[in-house]
C-alpha positions in Angstrom: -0.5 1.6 3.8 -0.6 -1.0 1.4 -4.5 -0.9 1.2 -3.5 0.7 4.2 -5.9 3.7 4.9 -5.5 5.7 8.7 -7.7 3.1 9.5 -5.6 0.2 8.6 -2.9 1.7 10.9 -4.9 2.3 13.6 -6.2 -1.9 13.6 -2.6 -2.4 12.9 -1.3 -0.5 16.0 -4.1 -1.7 18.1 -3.2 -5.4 18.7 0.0 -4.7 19.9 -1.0 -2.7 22.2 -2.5 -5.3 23.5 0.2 -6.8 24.0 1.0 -4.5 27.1 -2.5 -5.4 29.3 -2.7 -8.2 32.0 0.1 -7.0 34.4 -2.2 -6.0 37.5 -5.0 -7.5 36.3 -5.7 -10.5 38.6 -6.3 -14.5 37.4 -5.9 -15.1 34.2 -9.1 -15.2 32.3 -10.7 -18.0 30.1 -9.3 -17.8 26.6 -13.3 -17.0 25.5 -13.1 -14.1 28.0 -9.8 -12.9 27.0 -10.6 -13.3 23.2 -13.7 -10.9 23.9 -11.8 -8.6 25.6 -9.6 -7.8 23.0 -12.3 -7.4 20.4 -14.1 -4.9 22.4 -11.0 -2.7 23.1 -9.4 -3.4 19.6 -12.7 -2.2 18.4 -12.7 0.7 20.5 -8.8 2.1 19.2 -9.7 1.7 16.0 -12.6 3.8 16.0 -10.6 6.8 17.9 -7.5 6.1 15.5 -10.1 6.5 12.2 -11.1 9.8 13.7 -7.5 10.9 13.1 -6.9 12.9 9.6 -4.2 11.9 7.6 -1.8 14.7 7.3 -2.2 16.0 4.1 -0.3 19.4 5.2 2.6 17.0 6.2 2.0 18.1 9.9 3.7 14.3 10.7 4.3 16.0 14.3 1.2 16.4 15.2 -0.5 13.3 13.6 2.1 11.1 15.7 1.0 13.2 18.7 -2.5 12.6 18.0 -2.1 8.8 17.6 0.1 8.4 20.4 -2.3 10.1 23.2 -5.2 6.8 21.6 -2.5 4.7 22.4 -2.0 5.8 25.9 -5.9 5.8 26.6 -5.8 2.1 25.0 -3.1 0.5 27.2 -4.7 2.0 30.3 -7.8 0.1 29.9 -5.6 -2.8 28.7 -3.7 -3.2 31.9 -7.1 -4.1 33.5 -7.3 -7.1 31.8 -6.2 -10.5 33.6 -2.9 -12.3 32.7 -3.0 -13.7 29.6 -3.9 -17.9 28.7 -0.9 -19.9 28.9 -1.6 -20.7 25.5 -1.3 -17.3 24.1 1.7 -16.2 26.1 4.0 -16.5 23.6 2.2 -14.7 21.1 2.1 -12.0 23.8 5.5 -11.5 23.9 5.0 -11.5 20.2 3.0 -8.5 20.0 5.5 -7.0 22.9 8.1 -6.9 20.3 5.6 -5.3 17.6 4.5 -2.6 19.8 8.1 -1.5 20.6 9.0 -1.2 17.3 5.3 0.6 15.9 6.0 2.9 19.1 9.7 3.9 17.7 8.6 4.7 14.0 5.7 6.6 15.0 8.2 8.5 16.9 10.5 8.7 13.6 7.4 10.0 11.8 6.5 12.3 14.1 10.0 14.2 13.0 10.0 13.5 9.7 11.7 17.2 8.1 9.9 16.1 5.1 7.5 13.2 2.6 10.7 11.4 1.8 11.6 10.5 5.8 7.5 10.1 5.9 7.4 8.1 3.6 10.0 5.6 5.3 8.2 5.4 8.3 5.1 4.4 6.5 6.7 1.7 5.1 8.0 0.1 8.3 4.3 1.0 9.2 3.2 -1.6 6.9 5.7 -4.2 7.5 4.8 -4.4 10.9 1.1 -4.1 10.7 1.9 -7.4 8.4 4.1 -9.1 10.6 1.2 -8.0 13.4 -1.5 -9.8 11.0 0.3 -13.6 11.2 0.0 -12.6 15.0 -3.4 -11.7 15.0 -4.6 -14.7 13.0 -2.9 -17.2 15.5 -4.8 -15.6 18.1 -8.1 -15.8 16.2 -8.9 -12.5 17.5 -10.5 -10.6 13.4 -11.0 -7.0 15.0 -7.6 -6.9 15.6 -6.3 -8.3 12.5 -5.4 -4.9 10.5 -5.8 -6.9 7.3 -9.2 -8.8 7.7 -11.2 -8.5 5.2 -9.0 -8.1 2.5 -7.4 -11.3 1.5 -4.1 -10.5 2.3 -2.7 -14.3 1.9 -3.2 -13.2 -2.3 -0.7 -10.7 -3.5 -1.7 -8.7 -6.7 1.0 -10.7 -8.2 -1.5 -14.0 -7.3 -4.1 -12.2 -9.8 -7.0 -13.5 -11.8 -6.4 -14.6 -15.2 -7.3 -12.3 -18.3 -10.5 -14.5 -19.0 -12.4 -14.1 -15.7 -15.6 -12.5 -16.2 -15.5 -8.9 -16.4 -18.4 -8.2 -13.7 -15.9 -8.9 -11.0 -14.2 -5.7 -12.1 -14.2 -2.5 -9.8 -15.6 0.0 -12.3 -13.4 3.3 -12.0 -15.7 6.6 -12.0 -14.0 8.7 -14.2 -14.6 12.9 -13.4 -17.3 14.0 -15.5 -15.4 17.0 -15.8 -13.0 15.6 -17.8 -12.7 16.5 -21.2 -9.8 14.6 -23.5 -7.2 17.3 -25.3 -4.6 16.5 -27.6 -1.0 17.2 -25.9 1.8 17.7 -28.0 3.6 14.6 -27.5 7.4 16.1 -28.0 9.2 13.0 -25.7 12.1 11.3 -27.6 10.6 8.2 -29.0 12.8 5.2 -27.4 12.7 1.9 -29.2 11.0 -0.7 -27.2 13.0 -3.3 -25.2 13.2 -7.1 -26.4 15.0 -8.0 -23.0 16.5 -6.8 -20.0 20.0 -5.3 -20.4 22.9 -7.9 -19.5 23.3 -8.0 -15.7 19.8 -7.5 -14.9 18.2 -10.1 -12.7 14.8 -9.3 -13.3 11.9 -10.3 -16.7 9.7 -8.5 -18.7 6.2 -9.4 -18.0 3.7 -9.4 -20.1 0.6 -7.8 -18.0 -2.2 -8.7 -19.8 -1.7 -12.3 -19.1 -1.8 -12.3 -15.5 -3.9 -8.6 -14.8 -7.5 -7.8 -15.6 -9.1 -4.3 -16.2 -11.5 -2.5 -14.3 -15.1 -3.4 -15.6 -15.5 -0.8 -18.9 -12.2 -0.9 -19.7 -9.5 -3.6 -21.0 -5.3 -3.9 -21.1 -3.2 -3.4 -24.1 0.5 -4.6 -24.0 3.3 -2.2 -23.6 6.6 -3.1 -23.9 9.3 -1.5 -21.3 11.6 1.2 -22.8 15.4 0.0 -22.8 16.0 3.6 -21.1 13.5 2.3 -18.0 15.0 -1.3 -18.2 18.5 0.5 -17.9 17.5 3.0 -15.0 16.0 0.2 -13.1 19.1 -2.0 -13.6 21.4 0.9 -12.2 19.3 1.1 -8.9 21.1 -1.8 -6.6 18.3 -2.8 -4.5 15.8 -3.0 -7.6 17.8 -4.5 -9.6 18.3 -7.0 -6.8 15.0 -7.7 -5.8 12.9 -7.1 -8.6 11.6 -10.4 -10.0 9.4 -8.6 -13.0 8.2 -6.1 -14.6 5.7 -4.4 -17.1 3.8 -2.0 -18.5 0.3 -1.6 -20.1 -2.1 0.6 -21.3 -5.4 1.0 -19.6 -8.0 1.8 -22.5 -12.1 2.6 -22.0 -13.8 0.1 -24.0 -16.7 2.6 -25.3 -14.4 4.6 -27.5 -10.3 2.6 -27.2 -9.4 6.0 -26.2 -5.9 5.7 -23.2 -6.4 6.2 -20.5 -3.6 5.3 -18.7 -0.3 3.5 -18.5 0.7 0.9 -16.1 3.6 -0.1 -14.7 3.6 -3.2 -12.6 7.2 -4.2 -10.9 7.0 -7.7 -8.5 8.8 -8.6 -5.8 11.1 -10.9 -4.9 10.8 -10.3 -1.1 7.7 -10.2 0.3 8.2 -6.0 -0.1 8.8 -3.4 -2.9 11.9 -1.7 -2.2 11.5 1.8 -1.5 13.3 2.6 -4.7 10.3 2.1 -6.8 8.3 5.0 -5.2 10.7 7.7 -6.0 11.7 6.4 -9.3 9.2 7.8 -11.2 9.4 11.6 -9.4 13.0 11.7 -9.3 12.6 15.7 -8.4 10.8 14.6 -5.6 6.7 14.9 -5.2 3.9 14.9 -2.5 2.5 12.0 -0.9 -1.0 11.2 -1.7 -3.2 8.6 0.3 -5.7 7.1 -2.3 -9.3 6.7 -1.2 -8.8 3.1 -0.2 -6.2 3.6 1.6 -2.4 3.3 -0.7 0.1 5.8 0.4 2.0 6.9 -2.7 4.2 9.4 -4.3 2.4 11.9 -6.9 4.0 14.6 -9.1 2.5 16.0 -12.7 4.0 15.1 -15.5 6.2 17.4 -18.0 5.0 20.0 -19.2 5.8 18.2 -23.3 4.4 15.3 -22.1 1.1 13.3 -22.7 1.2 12.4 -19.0 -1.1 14.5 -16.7 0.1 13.1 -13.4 2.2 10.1 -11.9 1.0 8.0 -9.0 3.5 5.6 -8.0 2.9 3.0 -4.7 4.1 0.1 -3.3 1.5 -2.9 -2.2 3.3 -5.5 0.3 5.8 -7.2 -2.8 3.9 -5.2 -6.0 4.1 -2.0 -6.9 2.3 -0.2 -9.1 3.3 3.1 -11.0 0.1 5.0 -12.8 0.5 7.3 -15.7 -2.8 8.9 -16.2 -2.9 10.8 -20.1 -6.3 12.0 -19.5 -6.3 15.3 -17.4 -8.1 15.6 -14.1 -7.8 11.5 -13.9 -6.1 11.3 -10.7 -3.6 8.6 -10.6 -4.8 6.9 -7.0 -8.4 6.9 -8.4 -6.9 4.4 -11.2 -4.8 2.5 -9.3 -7.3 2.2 -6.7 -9.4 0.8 -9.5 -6.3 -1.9 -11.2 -5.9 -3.1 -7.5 -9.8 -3.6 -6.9 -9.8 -5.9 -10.1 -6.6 -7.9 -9.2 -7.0 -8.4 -5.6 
């Protein structure tokens, strides 16, 4: 969930459900007290909502069930608490509002008939859990912030420039399994785009001036096909919101050899429409949680192609497409990487 692991949901969930305590409570307590309280029962969700398995067998039904019974053991040690300050009353009925609406998606997830409907929910997920985070931060209460930690207030788009020294790089651990293979490359060749076709309201972007590699590896620029630059302008919402794009080639620095291609799209809300997840997979795919946490859309590439898999994700108003040509490189493991570089 936008760095969002089962563990970002669970502190995402977990302040707004704090939001519920302090009906039966008694005097309201000092805001030290109150402030303490939270932490220790914020803590305490979070802890029982890691436990929970993300549903890799798409079993949405009984993850939501699973997630639902923490919530109903949180908010009955939440209604002990005393009524809230006056001061943090309105941020209360705040978090009211937030819970409501977590409650009603996680619902929606829980029937989900398949990834795409998933998918949707997750993304409401992570808007709220955002919305949740402003919340959280006027309260001052960081165990309950679902993005502490991790610098939310910079986008990737708000990214290091090319020069920065290349030890503040996330090094990406490629399988030692892997073994490169020539792969007939038998797609059309399409000429290279000089600008975005009339109508279009988005740029091109060149990524190497505002991105850095993983440490080991640098960017080479790529140039959007017309063909992609055309699909994209086709798709309403993307072609409305989409304030830039681009695409580079990830390359390992011992030997130049690919490794993959990049596409990096930018917002001009403060989210990716859902658009660009199914873009690249238009036959549909799985959803794939990376290791820290992105919830993406994954499907191999063609059978003529040089691709070995797609991983395509959306990061608050970035999102990130991954086309590995190396196989057994996962494409979460090297977006996982790109994102740890530009955080």
């Amino acid at each position: 969930m936008c760095t969002r692991s089962i563990t970002a949901l669970a502190a995402a969930v977990t302040m707004a459900l704090a939001a519920c305590g302090g009906g039966d409570g008694g005097g309201a307590l000092s805001e030290d007290d109150f402030v303490d309280e939270l932490t220790d029962i914020c803590g305490d969700v979070s802890k029982d909502l890691d436990r929970i398995e993300f549903p890799a067998d798409e079993d949405y039904a009984a993850f939501a069930k699973d997630v639902l019974a923490v919530y109903e053991d949180g908010l009955g040690r939440l209604q002990a608490i005393g009524a809230a300050p006056e001061s943090l009353a309105k941020d209360f009925e705040d978090f009211i509002a937030v819970l409501e609406d977590q409650v009603d998606e996680i619902e929606q997830l829980g029937k989900a008939a398949d990834g795409d409907e998933a998918l949707k929910s997750f993304d409401q997920l992570t808007k709220l859990s955002d919305e949740q985070s402003e919340i959280a931060q006027d309260l001052d209460v960081a165990d309950c912030d679902p993005n502490d930690g991790a610098d939310t207030a910079t986008t990737v788009a708000e990214t290091t420039p090319a020069t920065a020294p290349a030890t503040t790089a996330a090094p990406i651990a490629l399988p030692t399994t892997v073994v490169p293979v020539t792969i007939p490359e038998t797609i059309p060749a399409t000429a290279p785009a000089t600008a975005p076709p009339a109508g279009s309201r988005f740029e091109i972007l060149d990524l190497t001036t505002r991105f850095i590699a993983p440490d080991g590896f640098y960017l080479e620029a790529g140039t959007p096909t017309q063909g992609t630059l055309d699909l994209i302008a086709a798709m309403p919402e993307l072609n409305e919101k989409l304030l830039s794009i681009g695409v580079a080639t990830l390359k390992d620095s011992s030997d130049n050899s690919d490794v993959a291609d990049i596409w990096i799209g930018i917002s001009r809300t403060d989210s990716m429409p859902l658009d660009w997840k199914t873009l690249d997979c238009p036959d549909g795919g799985d959803l794939r949680e990376s290791a820290d946490g992105i919830l993406g859309i994954v499907c191999l590439g063609a059978a003529d192609s040089p691709v070995w898999e797609i991983f395509t994700a959306t990061d608050l108003d970035v999102g990130i497409s991954v086309y590995t040509l190396l196989p057994d490189v996962p494409g979460d493991l090297v977006a996982d990487a790109f994102l740890a570089a530009n955080p």
